[in-house]
C-alpha positions in Angstrom: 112.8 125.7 131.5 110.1 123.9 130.1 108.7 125.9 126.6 105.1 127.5 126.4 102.9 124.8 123.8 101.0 127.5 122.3 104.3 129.4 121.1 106.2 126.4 119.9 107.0 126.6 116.0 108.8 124.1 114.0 110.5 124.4 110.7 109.0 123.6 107.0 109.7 123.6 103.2 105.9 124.3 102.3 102.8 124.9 104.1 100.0 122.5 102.7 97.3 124.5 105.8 98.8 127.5 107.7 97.8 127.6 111.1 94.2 127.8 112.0 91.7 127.3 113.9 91.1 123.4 114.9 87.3 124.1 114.5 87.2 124.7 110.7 89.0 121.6 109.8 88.2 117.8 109.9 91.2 116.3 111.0 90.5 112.6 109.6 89.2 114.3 106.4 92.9 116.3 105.8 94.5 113.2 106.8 92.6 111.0 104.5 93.4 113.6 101.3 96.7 113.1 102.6 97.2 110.0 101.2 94.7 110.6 98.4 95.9 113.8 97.2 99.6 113.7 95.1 100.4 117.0 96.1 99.9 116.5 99.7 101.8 112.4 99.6 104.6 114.4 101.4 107.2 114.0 103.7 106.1 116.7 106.8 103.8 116.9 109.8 100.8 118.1 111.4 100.8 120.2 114.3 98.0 120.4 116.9 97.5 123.2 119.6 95.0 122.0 122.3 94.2 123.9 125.2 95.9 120.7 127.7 98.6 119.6 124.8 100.6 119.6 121.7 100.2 116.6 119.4 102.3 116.4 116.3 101.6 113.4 113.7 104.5 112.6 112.2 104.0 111.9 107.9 105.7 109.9 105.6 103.9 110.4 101.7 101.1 111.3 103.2 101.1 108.7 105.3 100.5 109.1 109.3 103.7 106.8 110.9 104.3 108.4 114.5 102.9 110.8 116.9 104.0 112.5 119.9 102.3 114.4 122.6 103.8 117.7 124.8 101.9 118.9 128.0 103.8 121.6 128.8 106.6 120.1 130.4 107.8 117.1 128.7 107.1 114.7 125.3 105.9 111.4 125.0 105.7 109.1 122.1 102.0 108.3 122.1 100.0 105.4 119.7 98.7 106.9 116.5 95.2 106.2 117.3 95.4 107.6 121.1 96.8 110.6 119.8 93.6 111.1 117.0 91.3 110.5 120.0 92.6 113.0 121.8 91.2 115.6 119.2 87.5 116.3 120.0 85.7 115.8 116.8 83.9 119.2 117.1 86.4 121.1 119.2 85.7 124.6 120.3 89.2 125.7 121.2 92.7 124.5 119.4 94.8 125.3 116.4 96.3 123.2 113.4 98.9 123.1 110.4 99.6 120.8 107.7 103.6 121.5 106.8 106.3 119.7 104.6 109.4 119.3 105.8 112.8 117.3 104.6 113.0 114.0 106.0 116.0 114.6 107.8 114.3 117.4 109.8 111.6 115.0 110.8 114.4 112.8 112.1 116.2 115.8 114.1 112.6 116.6 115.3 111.4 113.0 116.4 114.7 112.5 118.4 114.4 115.4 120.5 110.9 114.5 121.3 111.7 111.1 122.4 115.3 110.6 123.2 117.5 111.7 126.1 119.9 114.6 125.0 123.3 113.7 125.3 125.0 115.7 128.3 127.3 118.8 128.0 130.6 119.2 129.7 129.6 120.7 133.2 131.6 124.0 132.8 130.3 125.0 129.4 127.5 127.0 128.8 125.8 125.8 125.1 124.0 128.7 125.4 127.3 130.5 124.1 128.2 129.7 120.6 131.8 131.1 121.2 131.9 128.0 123.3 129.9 125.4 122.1 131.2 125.1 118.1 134.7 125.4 118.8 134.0 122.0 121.6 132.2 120.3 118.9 134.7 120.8 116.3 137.4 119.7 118.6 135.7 116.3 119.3 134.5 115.8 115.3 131.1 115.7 117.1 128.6 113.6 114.9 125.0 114.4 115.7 122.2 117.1 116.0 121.8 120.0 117.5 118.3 121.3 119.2 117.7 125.2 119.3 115.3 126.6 120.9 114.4 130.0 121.4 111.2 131.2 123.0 109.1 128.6 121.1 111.4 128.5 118.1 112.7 125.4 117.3 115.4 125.3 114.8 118.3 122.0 114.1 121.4 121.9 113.3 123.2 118.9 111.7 126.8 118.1 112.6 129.3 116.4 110.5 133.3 116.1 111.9 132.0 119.0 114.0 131.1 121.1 111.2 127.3 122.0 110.6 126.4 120.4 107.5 122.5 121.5 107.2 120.0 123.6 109.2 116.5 123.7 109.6 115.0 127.1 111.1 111.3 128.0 112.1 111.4 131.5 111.2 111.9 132.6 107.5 114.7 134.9 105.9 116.7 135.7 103.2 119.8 135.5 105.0 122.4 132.8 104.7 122.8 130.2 107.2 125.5 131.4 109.3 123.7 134.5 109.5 120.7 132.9 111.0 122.4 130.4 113.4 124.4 134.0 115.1 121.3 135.5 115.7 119.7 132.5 117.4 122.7 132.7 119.8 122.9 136.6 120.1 122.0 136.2 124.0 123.8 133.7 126.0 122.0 134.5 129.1 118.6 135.7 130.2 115.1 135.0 129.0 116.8 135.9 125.4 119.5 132.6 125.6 118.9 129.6 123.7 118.2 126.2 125.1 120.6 123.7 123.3 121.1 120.5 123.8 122.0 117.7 121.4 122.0 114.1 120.1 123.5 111.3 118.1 122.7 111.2 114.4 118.9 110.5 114.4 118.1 107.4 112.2 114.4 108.5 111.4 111.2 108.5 112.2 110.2 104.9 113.1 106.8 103.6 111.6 104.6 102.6 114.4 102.8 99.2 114.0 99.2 99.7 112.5 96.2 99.6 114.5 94.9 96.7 111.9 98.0 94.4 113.1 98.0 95.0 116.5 94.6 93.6 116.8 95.2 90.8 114.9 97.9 89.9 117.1 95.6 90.2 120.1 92.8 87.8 118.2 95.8 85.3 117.5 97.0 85.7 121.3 93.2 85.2 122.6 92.3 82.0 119.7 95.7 80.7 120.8 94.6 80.3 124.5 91.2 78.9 123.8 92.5 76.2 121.7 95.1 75.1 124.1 92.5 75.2 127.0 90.1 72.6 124.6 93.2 70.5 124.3 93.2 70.3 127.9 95.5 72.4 129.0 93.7 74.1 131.6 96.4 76.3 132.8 97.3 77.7 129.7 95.7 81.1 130.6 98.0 81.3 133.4 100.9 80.2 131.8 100.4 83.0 128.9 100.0 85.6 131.7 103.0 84.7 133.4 105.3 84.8 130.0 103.9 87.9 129.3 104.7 89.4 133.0 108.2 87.8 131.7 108.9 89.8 129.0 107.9 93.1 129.7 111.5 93.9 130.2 112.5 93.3 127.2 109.2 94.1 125.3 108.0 97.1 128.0 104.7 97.6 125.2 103.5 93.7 125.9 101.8 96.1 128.9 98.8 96.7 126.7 98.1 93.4 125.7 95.9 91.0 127.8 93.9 87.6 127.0 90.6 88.5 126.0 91.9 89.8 122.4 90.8 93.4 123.4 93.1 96.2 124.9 92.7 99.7 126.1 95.5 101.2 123.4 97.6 100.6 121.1 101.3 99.9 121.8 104.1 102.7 120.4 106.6 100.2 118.4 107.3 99.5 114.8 105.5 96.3 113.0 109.0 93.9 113.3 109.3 94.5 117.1 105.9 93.7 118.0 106.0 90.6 115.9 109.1 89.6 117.7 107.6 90.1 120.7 104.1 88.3 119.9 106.4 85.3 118.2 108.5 85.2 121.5 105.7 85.1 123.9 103.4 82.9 121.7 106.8 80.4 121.3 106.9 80.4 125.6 103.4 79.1 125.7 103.1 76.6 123.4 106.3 75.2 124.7 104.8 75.3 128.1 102.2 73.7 127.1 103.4 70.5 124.6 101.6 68.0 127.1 98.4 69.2 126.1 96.4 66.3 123.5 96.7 66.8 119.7 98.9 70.6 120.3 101.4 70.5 117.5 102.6 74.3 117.3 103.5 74.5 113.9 99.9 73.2 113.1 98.2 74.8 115.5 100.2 78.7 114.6 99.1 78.0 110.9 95.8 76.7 111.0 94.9 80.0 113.0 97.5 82.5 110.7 96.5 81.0 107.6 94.2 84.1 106.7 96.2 86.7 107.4 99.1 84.8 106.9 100.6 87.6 104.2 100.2 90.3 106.7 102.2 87.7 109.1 104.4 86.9 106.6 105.4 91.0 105.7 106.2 91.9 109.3 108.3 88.8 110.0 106.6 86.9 112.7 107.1 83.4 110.8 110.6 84.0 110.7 110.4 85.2 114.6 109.2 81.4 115.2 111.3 78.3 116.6 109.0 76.2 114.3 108.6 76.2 110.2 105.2 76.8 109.6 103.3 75.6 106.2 99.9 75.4 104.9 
């Protein structure tokens, strides 16, 4: 059963801004103190209540390096700077909180939002602990657990099939062990938790910045042109056509075109989209090596050389078939 948005609660280590209305607090403001501010350079997230979704940025030292987005039924990983659009900039209706939170948890948290849960076995019910921990200790499960309870979302981490660290929403004194039986004191009715788990979540993965992304659609665009005024009139068509050619492998090549705009931003981390870039880039300059005075490796660094540090860092040289120098 799909969870209520307006009830969900996550867990934290510290509240930087409990939660509050969306209407007394500049979002880009907090954000930009974020990374400002020592205290608030944290590990943690910020939540966001609107009245058609839940956003949640995703920190690292203050840093903004993910985002998702809830509508009530399922999550979506969403592009940093789609997700800060979606917040009106004088909204009338919404909520907010600034929390820090271990690392780890983050993880736990990012994976259930974006990755499928790995199945239980058909007969079991994980709602029923008496179940569920004996099975996982059997098979020296490795992984996380997701528990939700009417909005609550608490995670277990699992080690040989033993729970090596928890994360709850709610705060008490008790001990762990406590806490996790009383998430699991119904096993059926509105009362039961909705588990389900994963593998060991790696982390949260740092979505390219906006800045790269359209650097990489200038380069795509001055690419083009040059090889057109070499004569290679079809080198528009043959970019489109590698790029239609690759969206299997790189799916987020759907939000690039030729004219060096796009609509969004792409969800993937800095390497990947220079891989993809280098591959698809590679495909049309070999494609087009009839085409007067084209030498790629010239051609890639005379229109790179600016940025060629930023290039450089996210390894889209190295992604190349061709050595490029200056």
């Amino acid at each position: 059963m799909p969870l209520s948005a307006a009830g969900l609660r996550f867990p934290y280590e510290r509240t930087l801004l409990p939660r509050t209305k969306l209407a007394y607090i500049h979002l880009r403001n907090l954000l930009t103190d974020a990374k400002r501010d020592r205290a608030a350079r944290v590990f943690g997230y910020v939540a966001i209540w609107l009245p058609e979704e839940f956003l949640t940025l995703y920190l690292q030292r203050g840093e903004v390096v993910n985002a998702t987005t809830y509508d009530g039924a399922a999550y979506h990983a969403v592009a940093i700077a789609e997700a800060l659009e979606r917040v009106p900039s004088e909204p009338e209706f919404g909520e907010i909180c600034f929390h820090e939170a271990a690392e780890a948890q983050l993880a736990c948290m990012y994976a259930a939002q974006t990755e499928t849960p790995d199945p239980w076995p058909e007969e079991m019910n994980p709602a029923d602990a008496s179940r569920i921990f004996p099975y996982l200790m059997s098979t020296t499960y490795d992984g996380m657990l997701e528990i939700a309870v009417q909005g609550s979302m608490n995670y277990l981490v699992i080690k040989d099939g033993v729970v090596q660290r928890a994360f709850f929403s709610d705060p008490s004194a008790d001990p762990p062990p406590r806490r996790v039986e009383r998430l699991f004191a119904s096993s059926e009715g509105p009362l039961a938790p909705q588990v389900r788990r994963w593998p060991m979540p790696a982390g949260v993965p740092t979505q390219a910045p906006h800045g790269l992304i359209q650097a990489y659609r200038t380069l795509v665009h001055d690419l083009v042109l040059r090889l057109v005024a070499a004569g290679s009139e079809s080198a528009p068509a043959v970019a489109e056509h590698a790029r239609q050619q690759l969206l299997e492998r790189f799916p987020f090549l759907s939000t690039f075109n030729l004219s060096g705009r796009g609509t969004h931003d792409p969800v993937c981390d800095a390497q990947t989209l220079s891989q993809a870039v280098a591959t698809w880039l590679a495909e049309v300059l070999w494609s087009s090596a009839g085409a007067e005075d084209v030498i790629p490796e010239h051609l890639l660094g005379e229109l790179t050389r600016d940025r060629r540090h930023m290039y450089q860092s996210t390894g889209f040289y190295d992604a190349l078939p061709w050595k490029i120098s200056w």
